[in-house]
BADO-673743 format. One record per residue (C-alpha): residue in three letters; chain; x, y, z. Coordinates in steps of 0.2 Angstrom, whole numbers. Example, Ala and Ser with C-alpha at 12.3 -4.5 7.8 and 13.67 -1.06 7.14 Angstrom:
2
@aa: Ala&ch: A&c1: 62&c2: -22&c3: 39
@aa: Ser&ch: A&c1: 68&c2: -5&c3: 36
end
This chain:
186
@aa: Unk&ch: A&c1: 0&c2: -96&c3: 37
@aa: Unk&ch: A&c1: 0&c2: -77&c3: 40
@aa: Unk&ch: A&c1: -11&c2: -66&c3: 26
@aa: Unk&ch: A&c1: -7&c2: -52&c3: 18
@aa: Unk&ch: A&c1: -21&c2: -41&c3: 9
@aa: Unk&ch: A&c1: -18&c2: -25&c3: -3
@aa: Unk&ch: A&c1: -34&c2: -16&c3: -1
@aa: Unk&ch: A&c1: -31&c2: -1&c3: -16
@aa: Unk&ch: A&c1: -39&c2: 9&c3: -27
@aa: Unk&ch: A&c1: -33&c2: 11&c3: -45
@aa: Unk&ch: A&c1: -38&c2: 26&c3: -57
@aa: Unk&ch: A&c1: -28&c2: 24&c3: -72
@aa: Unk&ch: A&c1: -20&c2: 8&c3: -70
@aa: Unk&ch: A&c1: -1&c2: 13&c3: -62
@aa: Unk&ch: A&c1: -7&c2: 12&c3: -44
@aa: Unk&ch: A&c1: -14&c2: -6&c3: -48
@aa: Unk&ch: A&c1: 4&c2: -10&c3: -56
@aa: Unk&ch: A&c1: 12&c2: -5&c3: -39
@aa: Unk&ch: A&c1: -2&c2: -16&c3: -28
@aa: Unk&ch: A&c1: 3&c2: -30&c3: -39
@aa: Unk&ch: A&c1: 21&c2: -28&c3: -35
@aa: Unk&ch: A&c1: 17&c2: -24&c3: -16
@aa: Unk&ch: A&c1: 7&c2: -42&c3: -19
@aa: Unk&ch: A&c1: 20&c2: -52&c3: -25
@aa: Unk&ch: A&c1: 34&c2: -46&c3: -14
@aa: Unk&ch: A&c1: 23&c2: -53&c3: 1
@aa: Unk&ch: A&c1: 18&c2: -69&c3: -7
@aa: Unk&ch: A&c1: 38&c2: -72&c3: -10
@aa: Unk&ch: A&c1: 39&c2: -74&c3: 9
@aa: Unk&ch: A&c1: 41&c2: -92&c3: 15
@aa: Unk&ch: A&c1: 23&c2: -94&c3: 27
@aa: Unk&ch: A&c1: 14&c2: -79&c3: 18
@aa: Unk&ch: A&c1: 1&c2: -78&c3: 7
@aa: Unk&ch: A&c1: -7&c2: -62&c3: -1
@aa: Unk&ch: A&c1: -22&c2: -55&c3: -13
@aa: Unk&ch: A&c1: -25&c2: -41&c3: -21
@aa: Unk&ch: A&c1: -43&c2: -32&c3: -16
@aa: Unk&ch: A&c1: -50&c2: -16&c3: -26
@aa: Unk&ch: A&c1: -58&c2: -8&c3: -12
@aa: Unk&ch: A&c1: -71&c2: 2&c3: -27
@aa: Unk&ch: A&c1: -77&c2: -16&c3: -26
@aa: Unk&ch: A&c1: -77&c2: -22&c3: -11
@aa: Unk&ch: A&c1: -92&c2: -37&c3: -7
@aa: Unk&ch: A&c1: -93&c2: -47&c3: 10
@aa: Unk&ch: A&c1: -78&c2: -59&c3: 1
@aa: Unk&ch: A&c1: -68&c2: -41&c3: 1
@aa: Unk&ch: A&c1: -72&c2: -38&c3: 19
@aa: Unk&ch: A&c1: -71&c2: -55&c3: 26
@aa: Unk&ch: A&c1: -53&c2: -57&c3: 19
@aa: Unk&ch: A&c1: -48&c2: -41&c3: 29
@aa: Unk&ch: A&c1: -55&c2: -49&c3: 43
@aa: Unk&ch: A&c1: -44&c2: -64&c3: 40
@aa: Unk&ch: A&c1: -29&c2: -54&c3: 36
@aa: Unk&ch: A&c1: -14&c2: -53&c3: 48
@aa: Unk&ch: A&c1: -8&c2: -36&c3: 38
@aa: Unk&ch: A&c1: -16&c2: -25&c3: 24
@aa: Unk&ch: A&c1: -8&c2: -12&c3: 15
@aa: Unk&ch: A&c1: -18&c2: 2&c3: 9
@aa: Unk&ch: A&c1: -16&c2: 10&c3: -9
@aa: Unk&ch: A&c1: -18&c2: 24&c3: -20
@aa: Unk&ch: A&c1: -16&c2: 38&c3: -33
@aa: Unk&ch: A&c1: -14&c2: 55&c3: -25
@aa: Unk&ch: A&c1: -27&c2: 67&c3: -31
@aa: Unk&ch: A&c1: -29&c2: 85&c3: -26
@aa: Unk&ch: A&c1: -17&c2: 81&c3: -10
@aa: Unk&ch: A&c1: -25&c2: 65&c3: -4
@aa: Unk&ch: A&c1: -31&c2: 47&c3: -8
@aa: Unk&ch: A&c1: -44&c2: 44&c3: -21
@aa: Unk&ch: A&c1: -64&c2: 47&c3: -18
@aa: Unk&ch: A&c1: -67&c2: 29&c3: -21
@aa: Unk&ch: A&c1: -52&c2: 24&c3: -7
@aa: Unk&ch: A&c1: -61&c2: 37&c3: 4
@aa: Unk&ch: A&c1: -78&c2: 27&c3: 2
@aa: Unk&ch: A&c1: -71&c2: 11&c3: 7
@aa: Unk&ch: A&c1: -61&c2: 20&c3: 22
@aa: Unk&ch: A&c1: -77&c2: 28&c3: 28
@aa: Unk&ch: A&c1: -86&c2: 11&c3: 24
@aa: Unk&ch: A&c1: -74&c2: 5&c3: 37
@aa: Unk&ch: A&c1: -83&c2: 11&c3: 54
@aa: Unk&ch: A&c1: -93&c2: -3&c3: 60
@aa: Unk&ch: A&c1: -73&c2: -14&c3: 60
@aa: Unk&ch: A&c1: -68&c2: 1&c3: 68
@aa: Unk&ch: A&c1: -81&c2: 0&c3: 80
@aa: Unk&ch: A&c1: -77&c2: -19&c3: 86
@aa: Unk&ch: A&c1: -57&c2: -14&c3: 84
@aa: Unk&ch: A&c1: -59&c2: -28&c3: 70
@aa: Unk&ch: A&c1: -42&c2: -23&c3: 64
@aa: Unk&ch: A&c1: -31&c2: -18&c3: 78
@aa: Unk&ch: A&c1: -16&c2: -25&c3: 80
@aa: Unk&ch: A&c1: -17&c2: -30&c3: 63
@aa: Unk&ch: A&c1: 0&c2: -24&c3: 54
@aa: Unk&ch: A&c1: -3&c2: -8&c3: 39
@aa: Unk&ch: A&c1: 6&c2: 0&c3: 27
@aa: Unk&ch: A&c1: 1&c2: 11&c3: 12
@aa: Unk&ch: A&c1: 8&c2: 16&c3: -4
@aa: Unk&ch: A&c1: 3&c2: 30&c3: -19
@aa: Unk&ch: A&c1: 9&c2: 35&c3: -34
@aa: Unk&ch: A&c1: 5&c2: 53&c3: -43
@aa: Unk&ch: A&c1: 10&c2: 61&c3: -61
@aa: Unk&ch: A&c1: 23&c2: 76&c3: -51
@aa: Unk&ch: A&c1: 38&c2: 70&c3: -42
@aa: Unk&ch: A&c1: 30&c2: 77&c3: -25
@aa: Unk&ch: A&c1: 12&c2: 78&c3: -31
@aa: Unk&ch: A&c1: 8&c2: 78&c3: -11
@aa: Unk&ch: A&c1: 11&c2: 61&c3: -9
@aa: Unk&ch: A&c1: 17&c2: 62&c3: 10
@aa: Unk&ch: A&c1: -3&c2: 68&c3: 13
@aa: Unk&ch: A&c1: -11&c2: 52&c3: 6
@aa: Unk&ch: A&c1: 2&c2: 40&c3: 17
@aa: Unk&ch: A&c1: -2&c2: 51&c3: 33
@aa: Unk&ch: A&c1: -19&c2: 49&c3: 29
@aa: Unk&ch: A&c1: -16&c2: 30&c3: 28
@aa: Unk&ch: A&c1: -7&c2: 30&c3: 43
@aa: Unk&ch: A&c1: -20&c2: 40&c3: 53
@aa: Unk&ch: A&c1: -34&c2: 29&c3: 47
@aa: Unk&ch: A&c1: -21&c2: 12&c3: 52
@aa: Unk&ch: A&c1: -20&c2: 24&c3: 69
@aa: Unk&ch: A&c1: -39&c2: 26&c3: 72
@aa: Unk&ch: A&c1: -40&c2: 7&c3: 68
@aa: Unk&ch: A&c1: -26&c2: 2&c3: 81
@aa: Unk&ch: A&c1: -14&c2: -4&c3: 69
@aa: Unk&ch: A&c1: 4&c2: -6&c3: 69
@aa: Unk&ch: A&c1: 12&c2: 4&c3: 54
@aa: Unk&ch: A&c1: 27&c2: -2&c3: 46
@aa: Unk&ch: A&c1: 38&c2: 11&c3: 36
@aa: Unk&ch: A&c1: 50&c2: 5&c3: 20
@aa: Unk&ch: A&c1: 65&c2: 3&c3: 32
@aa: Unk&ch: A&c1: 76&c2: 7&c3: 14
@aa: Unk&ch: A&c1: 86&c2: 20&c3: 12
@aa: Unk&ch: A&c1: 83&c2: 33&c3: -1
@aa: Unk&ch: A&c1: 92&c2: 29&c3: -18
@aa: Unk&ch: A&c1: 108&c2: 37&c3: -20
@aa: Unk&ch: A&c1: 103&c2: 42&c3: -37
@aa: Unk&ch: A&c1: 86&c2: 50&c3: -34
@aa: Unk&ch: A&c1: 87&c2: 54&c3: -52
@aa: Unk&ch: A&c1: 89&c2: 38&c3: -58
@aa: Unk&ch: A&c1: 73&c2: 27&c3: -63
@aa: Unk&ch: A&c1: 78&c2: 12&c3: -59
@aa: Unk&ch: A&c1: 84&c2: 17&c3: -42
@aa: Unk&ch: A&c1: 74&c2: 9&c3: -27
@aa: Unk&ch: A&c1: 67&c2: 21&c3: -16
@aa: Unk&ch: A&c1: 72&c2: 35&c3: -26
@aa: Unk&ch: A&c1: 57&c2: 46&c3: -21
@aa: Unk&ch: A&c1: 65&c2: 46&c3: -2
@aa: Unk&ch: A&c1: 48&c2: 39&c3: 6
@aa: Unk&ch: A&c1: 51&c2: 31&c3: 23
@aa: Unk&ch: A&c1: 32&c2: 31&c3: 29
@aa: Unk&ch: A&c1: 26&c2: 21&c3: 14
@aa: Unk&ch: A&c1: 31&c2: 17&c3: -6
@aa: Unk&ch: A&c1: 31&c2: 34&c3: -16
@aa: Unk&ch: A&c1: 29&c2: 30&c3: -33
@aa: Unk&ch: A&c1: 28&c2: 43&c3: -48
@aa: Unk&ch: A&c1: 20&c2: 41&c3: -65
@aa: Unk&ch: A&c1: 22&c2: 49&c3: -81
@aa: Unk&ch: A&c1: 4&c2: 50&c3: -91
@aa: Unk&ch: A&c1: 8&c2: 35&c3: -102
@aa: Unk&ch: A&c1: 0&c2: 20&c3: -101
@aa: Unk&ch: A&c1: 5&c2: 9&c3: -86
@aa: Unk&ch: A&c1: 14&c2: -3&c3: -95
@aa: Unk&ch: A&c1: 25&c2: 11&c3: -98
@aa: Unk&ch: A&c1: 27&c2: 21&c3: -81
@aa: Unk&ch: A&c1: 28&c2: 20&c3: -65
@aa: Unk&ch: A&c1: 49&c2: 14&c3: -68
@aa: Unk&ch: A&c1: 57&c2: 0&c3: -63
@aa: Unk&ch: A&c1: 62&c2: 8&c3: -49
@aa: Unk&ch: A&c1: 47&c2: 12&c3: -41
@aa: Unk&ch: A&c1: 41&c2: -4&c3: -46
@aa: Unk&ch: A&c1: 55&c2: -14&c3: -35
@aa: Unk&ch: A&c1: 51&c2: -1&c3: -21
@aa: Unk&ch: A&c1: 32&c2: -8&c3: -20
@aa: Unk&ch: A&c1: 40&c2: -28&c3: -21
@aa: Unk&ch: A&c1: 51&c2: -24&c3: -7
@aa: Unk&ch: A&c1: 39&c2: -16&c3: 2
@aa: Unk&ch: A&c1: 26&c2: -30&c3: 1
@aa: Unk&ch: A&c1: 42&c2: -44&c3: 7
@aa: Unk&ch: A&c1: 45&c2: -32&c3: 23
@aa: Unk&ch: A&c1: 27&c2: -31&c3: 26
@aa: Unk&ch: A&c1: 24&c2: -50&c3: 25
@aa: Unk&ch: A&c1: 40&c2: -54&c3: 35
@aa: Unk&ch: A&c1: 35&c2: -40&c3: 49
@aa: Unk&ch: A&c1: 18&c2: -50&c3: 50
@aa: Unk&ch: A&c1: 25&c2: -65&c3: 51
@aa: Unk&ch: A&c1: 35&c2: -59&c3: 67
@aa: Unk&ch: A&c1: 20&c2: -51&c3: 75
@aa: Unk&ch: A&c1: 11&c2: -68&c3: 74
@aa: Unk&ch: A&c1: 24&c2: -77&c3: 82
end
């Protein structure tokens, strides 16, 4: 059985909506299992199942042109793994979501990919195209992000926003992770 873990951060709620789809995605694939784990509150439970994990994906909102403060505590928290190469050659990928269509989201996933970098992961990208209707809401990938799910949210509850769209972006996301874990095992 190959584990997925989604080790995020969620301010307001809309990041945890999209960890939840990134979840589900990977726990659709046959052989795969996957758990969410809110890295602001992360035990030895937390870091044991990222021991385990054969891929985790990193999330969370953009503030200020980067992750989240509470993100940046669990990545720093990260440096006894990265001592012992705990991680490496585990399989990474990172999603975020921000109020502005832009809102410097390409900064938090390069910062989620150098942190996978320093850890001696192997990052996957979406692998989707971008929506042909970048407008359109419902549209997958409608953002454009290739390095990791871009997701925008309007400043409504989260039941509300981030769209369907950006929603399905996240699921896909989490199926592509899973199945590119599974192959890495192999």
């Amino acid at each position: 059985m190959t584990h997925v873990v989604v080790a995020y951060h969620s301010g307001y709620g809309h990041t945890l909506k999209l960890a939840e789809a990134v979840t589900a995605g990977a726990a659709a694939v046959s052989g795969a299992t996957a758990r969410l784990l809110d890295v602001a509150a992360i035990d030895e439970g937390g870091w044991a199942a990222l021991a385990s994990a054969d891929a985790i994906v990193f999330g969370a909102p953009t503030y200020m042109g980067g992750p989240s403060a509470p993100f940046k505590v669990f990545a720093d928290a990260s440096a006894k793994v990265w001592f012992t190469q705990g991680w490496k050659d585990k399989v990474a990928g990172g999603f975020t979501c921000s109020l502005n269509l832009s809102g410097d989201k390409f900064s938090t996933l390069m910062y989620f990919a150098t942190f996978a970098m320093q850890h001696g992961m192997v990052w996957v990208g979406t692998g989707t195209h971008a929506s042909a209707r970048p407008g359109d809401p419902n549209g997958v990938n409608r953002l454009g992000g290739f390095l990791g799910v871009m997701a925008q949210a309007d400043n409504v509850p989260p039941e509300q926003s981030p769209p369907a769209g950006d929603v399905e972006s996240a699921r896909g996301y989490g199926r592509r992770i899973a199945e590119k874990a599974l192959l890495l095992r192999r």
